[in-house]
Predicted model as a PDB file, atoms N, CA, C, CB and O in Angstrom, pLDDT in the B-factor column:
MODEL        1                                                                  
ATOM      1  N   UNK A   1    -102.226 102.265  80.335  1.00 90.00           N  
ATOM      2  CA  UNK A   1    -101.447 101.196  79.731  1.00 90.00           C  
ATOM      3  C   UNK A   1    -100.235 100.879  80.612  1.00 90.00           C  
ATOM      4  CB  UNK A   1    -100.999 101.586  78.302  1.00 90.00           C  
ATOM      5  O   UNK A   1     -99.729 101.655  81.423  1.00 90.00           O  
ATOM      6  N   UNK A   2     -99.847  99.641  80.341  1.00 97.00           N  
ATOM      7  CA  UNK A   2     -98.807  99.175  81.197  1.00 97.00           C  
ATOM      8  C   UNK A   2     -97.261  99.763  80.983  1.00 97.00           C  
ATOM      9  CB  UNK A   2     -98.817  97.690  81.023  1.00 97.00           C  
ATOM     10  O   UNK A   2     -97.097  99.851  79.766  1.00 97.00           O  
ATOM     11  N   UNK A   3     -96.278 100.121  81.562  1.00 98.00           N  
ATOM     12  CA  UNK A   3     -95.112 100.806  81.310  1.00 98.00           C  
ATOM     13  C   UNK A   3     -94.191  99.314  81.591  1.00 98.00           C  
ATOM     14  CB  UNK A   3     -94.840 102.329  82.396  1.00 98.00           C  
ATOM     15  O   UNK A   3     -94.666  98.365  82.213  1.00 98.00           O  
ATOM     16  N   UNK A   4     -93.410  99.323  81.260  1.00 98.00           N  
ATOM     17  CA  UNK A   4     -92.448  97.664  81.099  1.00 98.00           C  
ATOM     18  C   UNK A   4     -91.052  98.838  81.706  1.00 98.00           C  
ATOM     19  CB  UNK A   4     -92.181  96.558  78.671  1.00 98.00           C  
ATOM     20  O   UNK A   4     -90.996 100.019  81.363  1.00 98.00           O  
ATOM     21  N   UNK A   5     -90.225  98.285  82.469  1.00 98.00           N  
ATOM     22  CA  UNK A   5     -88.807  98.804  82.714  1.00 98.00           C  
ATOM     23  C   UNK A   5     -87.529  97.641  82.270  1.00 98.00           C  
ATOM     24  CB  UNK A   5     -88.726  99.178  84.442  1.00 98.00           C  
ATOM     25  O   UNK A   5     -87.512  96.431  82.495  1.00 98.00           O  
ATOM     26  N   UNK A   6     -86.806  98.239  81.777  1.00 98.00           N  
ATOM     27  CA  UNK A   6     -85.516  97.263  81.485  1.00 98.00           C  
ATOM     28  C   UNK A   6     -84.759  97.349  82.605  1.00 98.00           C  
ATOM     29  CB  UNK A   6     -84.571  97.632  80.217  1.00 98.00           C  
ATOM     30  O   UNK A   6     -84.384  98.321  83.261  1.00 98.00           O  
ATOM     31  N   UNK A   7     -84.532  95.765  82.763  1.00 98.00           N  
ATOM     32  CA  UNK A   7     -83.708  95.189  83.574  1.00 98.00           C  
ATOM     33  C   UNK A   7     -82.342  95.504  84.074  1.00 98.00           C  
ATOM     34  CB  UNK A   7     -83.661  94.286  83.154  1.00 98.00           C  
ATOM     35  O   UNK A   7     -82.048  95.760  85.241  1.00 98.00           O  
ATOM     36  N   UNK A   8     -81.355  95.441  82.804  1.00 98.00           N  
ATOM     37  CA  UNK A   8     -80.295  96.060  82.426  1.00 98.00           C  
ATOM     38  C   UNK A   8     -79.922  97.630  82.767  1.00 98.00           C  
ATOM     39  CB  UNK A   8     -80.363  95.854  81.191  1.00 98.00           C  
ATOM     40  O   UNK A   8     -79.051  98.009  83.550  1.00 98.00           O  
ATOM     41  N   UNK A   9     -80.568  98.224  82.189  1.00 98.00           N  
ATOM     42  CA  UNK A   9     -80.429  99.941  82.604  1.00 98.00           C  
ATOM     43  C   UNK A   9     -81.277 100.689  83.165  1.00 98.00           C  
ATOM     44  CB  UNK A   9     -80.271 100.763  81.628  1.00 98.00           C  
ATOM     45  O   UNK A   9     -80.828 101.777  83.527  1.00 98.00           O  
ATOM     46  N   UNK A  10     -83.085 100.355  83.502  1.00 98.00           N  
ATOM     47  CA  UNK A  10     -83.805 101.186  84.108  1.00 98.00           C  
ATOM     48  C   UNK A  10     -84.635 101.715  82.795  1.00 98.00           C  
ATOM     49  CB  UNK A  10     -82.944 102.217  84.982  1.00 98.00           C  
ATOM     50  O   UNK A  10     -85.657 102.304  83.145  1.00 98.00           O  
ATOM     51  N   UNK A  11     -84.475 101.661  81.509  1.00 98.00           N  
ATOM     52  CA  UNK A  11     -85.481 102.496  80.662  1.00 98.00           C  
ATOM     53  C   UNK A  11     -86.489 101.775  80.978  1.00 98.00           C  
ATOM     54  CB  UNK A  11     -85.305 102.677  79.097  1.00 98.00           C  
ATOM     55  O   UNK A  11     -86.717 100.614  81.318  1.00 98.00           O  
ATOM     56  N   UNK A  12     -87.107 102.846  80.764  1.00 98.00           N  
ATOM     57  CA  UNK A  12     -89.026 102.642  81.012  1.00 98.00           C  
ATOM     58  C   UNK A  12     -89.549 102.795  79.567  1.00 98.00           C  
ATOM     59  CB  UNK A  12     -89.983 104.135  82.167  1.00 98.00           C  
ATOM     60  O   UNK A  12     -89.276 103.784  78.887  1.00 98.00           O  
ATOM     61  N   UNK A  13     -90.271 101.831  79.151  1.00 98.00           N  
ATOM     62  CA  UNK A  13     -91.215 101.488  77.561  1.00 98.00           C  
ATOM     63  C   UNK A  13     -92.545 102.660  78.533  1.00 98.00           C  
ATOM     64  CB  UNK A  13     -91.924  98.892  77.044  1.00 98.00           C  
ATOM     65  O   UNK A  13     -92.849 102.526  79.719  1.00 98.00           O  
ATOM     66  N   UNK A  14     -93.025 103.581  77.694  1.00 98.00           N  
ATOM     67  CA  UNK A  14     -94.190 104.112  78.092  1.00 98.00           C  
ATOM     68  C   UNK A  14     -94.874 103.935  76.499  1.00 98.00           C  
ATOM     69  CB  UNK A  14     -94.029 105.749  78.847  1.00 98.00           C  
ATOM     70  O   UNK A  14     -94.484 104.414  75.434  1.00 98.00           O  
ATOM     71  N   UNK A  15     -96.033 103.062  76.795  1.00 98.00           N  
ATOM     72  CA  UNK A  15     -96.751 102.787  75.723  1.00 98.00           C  
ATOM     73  C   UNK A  15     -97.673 104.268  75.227  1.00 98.00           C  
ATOM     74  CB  UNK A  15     -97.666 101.462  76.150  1.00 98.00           C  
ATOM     75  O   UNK A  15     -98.023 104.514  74.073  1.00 98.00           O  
ATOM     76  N   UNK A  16     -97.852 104.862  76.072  1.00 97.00           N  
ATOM     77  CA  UNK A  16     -98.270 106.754  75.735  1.00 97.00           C  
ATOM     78  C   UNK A  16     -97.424 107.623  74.895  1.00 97.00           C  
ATOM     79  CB  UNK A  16     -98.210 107.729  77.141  1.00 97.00           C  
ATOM     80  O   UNK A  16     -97.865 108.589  74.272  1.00 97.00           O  
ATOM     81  N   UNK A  17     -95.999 107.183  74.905  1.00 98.00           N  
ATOM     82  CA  UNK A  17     -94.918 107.811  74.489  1.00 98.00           C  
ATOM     83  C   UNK A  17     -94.676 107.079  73.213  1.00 98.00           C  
ATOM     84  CB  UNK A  17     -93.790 107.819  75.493  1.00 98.00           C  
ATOM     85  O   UNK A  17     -94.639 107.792  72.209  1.00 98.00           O  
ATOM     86  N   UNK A  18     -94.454 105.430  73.005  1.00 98.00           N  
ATOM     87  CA  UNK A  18     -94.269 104.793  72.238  1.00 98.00           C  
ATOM     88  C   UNK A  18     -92.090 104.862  72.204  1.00 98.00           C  
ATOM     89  CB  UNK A  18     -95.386 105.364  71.004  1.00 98.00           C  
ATOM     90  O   UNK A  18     -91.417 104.948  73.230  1.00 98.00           O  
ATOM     91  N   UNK A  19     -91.614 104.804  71.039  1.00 98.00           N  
ATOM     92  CA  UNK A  19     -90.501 104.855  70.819  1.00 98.00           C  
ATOM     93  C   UNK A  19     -90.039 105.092  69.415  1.00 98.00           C  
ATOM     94  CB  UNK A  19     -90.107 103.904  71.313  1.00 98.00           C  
ATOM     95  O   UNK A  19     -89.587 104.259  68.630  1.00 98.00           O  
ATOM     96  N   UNK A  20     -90.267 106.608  69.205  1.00 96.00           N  
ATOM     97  CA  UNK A  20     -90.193 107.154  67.656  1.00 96.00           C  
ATOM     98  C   UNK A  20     -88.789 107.016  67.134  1.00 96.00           C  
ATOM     99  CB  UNK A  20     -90.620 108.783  67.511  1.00 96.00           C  
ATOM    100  O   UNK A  20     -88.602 107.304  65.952  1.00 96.00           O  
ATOM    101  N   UNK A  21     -87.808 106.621  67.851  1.00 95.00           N  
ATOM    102  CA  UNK A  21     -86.663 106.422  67.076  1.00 95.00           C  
ATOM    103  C   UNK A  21     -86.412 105.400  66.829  1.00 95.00           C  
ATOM    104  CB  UNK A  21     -85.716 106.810  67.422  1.00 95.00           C  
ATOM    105  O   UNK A  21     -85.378 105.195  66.193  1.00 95.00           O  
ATOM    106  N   UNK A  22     -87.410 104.111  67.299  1.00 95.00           N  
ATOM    107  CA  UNK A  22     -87.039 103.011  66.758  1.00 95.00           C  
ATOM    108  C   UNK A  22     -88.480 102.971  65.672  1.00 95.00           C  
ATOM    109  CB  UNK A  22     -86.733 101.719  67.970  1.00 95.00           C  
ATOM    110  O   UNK A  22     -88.671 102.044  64.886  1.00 95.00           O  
ATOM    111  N   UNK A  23     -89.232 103.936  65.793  1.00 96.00           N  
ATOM    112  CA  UNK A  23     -90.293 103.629  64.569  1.00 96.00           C  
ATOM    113  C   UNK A  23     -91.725 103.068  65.139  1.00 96.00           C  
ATOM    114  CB  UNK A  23     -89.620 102.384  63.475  1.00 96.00           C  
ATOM    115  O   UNK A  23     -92.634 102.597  64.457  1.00 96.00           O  
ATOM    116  N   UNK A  24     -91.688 103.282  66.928  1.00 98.00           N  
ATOM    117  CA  UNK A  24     -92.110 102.986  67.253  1.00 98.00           C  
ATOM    118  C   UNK A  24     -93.440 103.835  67.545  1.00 98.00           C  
ATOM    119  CB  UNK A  24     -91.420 102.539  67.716  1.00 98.00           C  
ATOM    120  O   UNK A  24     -93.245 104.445  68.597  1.00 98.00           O  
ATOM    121  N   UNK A  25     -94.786 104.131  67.002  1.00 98.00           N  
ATOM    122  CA  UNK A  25     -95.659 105.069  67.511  1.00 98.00           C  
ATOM    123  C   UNK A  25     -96.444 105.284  68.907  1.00 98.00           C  
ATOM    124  CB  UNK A  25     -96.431 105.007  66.727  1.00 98.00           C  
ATOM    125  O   UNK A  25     -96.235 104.225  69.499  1.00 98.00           O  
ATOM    126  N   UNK A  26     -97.156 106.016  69.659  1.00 98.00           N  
ATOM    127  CA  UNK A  26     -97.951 106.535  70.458  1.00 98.00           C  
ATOM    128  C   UNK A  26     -98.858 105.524  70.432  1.00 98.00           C  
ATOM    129  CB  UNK A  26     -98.376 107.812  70.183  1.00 98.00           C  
ATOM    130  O   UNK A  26     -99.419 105.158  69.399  1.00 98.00           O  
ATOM    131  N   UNK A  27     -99.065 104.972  71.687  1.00 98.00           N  
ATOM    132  CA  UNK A  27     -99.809 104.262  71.723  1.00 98.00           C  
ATOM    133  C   UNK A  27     -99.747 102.328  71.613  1.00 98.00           C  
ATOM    134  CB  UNK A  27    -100.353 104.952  70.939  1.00 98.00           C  
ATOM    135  O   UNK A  27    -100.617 101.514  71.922  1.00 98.00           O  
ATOM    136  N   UNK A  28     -98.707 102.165  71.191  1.00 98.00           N  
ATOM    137  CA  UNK A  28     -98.478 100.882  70.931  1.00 98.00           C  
ATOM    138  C   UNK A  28     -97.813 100.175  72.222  1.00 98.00           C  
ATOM    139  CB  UNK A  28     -97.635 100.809  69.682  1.00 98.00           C  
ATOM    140  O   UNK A  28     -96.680 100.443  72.620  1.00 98.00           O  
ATOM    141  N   UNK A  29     -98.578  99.345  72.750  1.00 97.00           N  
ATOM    142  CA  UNK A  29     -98.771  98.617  73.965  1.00 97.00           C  
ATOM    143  C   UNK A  29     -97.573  97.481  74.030  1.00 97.00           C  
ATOM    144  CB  UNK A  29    -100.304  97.962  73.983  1.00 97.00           C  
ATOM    145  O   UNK A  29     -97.224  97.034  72.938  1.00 97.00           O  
ATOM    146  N   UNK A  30     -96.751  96.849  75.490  1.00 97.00           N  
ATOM    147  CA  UNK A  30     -95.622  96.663  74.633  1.00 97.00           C  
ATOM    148  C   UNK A  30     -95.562  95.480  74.025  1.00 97.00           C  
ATOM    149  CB  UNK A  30     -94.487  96.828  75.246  1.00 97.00           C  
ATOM    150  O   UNK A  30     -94.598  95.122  73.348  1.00 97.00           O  
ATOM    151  N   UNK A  31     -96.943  94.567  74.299  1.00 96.00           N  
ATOM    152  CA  UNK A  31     -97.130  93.233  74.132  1.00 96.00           C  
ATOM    153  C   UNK A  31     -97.218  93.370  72.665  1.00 96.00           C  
ATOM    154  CB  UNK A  31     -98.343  92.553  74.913  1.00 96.00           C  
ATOM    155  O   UNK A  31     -96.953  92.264  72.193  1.00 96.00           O  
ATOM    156  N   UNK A  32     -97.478  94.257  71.689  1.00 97.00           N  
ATOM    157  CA  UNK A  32     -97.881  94.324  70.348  1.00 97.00           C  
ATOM    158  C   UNK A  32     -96.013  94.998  70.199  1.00 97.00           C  
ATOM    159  CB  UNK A  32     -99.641  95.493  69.898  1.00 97.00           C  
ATOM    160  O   UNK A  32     -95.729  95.166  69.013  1.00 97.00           O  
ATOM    161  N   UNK A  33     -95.441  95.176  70.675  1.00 97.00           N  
ATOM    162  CA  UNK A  33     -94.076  95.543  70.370  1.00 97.00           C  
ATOM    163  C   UNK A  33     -93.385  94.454  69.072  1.00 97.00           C  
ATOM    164  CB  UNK A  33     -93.204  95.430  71.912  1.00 97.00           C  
ATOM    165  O   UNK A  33     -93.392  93.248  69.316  1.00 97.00           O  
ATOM    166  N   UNK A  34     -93.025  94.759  68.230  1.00 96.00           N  
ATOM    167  CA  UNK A  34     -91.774  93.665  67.675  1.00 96.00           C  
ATOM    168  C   UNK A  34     -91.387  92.296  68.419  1.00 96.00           C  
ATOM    169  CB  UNK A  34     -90.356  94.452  67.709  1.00 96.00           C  
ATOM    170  O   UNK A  34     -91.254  92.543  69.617  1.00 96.00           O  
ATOM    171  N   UNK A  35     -91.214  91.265  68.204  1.00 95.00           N  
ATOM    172  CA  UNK A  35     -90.278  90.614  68.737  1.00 95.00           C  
ATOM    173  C   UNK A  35     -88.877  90.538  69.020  1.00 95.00           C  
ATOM    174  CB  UNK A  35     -90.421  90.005  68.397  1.00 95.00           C  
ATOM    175  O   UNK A  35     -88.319  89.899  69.913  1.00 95.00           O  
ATOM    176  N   UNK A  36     -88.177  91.585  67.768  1.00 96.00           N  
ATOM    177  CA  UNK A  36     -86.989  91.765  67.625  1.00 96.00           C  
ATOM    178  C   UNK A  36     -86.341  92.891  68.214  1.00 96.00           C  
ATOM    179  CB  UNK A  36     -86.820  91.719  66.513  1.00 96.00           C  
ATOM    180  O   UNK A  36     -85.128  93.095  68.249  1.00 96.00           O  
ATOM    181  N   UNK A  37     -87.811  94.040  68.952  1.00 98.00           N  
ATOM    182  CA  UNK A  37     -87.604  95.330  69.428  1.00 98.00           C  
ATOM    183  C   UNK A  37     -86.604  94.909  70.510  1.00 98.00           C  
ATOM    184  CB  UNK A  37     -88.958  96.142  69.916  1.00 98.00           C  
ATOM    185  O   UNK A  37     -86.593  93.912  71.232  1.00 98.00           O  
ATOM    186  N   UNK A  38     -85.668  96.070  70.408  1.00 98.00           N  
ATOM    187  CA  UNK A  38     -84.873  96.353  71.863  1.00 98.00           C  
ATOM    188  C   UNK A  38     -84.479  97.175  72.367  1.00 98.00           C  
ATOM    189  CB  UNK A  38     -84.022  95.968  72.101  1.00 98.00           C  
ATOM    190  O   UNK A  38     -84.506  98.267  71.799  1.00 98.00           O  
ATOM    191  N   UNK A  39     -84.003  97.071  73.484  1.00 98.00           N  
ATOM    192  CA  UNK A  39     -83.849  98.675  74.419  1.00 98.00           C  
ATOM    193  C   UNK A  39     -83.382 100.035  73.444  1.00 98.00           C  
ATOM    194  CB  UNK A  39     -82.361  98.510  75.791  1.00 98.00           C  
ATOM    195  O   UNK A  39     -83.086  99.886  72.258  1.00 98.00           O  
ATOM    196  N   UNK A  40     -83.370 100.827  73.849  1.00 97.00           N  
ATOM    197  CA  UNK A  40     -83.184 101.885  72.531  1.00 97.00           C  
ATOM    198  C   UNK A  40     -82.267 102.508  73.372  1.00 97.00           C  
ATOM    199  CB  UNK A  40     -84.570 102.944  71.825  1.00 97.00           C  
ATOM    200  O   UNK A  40     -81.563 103.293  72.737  1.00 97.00           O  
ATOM    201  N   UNK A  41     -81.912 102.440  74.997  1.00 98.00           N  
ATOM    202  CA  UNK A  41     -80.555 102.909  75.563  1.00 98.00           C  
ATOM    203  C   UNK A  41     -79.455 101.900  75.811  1.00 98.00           C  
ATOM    204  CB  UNK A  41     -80.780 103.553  76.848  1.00 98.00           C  
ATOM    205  O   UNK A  41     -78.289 102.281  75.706  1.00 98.00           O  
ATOM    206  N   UNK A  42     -79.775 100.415  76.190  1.00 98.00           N  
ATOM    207  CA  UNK A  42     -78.430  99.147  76.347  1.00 98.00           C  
ATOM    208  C   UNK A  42     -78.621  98.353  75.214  1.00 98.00           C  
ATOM    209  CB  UNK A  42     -78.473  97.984  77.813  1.00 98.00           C  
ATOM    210  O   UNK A  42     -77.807  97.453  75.005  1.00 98.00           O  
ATOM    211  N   UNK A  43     -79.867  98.588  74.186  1.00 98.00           N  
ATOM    212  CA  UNK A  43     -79.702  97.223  73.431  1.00 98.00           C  
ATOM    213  C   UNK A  43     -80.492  96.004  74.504  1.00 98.00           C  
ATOM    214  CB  UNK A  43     -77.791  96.862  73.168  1.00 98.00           C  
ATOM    215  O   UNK A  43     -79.928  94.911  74.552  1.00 98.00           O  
ATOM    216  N   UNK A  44     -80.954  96.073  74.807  1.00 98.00           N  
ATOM    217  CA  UNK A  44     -81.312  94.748  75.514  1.00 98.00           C  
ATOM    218  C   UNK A  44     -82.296  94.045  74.809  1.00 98.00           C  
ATOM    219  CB  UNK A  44     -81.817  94.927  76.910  1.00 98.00           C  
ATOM    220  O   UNK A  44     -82.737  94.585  73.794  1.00 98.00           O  
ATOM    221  N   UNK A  45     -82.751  92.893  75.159  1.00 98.00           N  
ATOM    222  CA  UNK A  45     -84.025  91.914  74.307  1.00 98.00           C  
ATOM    223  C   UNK A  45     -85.202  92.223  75.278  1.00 98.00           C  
ATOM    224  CB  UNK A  45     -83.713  89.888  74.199  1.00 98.00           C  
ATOM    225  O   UNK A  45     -85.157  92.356  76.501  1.00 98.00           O  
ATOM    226  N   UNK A  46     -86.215  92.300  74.477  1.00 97.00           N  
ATOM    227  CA  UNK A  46     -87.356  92.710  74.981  1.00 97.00           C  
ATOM    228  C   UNK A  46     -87.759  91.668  76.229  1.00 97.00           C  
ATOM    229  CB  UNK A  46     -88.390  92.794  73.804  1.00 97.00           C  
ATOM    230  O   UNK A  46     -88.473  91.979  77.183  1.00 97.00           O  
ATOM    231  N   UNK A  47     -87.258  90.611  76.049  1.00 96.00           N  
ATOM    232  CA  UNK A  47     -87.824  89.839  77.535  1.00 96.00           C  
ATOM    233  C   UNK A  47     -86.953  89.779  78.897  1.00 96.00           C  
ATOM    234  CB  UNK A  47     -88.057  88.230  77.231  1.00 96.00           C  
ATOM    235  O   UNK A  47     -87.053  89.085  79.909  1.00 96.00           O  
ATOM    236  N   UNK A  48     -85.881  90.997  78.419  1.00 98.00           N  
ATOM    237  CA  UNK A  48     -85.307  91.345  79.682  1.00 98.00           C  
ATOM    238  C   UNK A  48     -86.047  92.499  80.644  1.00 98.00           C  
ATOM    239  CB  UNK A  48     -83.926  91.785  79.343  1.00 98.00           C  
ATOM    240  O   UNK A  48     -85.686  92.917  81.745  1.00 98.00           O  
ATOM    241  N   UNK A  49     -87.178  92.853  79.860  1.00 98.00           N  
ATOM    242  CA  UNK A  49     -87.963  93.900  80.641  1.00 98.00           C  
ATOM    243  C   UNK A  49     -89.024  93.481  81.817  1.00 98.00           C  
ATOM    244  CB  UNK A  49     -88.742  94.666  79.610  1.00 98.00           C  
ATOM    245  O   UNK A  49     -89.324  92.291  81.723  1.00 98.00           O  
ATOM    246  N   UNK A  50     -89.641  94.131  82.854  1.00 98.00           N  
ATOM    247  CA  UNK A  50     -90.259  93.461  83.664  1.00 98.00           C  
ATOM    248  C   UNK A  50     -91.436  94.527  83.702  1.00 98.00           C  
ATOM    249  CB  UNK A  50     -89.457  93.046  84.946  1.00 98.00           C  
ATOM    250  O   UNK A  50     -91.010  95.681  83.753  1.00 98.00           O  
ATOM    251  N   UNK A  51     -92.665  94.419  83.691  1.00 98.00           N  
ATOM    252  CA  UNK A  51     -93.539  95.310  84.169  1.00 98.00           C  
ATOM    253  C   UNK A  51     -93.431  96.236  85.470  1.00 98.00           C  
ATOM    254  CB  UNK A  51     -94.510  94.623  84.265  1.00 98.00           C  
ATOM    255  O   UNK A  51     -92.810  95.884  86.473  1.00 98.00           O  
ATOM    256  N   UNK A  52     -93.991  97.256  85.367  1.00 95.00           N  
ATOM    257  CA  UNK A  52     -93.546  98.295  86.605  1.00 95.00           C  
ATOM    258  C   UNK A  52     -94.656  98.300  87.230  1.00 95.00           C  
ATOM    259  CB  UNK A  52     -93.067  99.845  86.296  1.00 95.00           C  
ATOM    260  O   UNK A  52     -95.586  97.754  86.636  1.00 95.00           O  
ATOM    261  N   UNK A  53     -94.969  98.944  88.707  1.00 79.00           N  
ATOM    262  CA  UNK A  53     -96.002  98.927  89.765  1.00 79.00           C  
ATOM    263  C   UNK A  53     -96.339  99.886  89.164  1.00 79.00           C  
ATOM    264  CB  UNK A  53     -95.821  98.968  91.270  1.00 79.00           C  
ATOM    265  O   UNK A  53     -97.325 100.527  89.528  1.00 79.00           O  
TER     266      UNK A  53                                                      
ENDMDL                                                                          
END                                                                             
């Protein structure tokens, strides 16, 4: 699955990992993410993220 990095600070979305403190489970890819999801270290908006190599 694809890993997305934020722009702003460098966090990496790992869709393997998911993001359990935002409620986020294992497995959830980031295109199926929230619309409203955001960085869980700057706060950022999800379309500040860019896919990683």
């Amino acid at each position: 699955m694809q890993k997305y990095k934020c722009d702003i600070c460098g966090y990496v979305y790992d869709p393997e990992a998911g993001d359990p403190g935002s409620g986020i489970a294992p497995g959830v890819s980031y295109d199926d993410l929230p619309d409203d999801w955001t960085c869980p270290v700057c706060g950022a908006a999800k379309d500040q993220f860019s896919p990683t190599d």
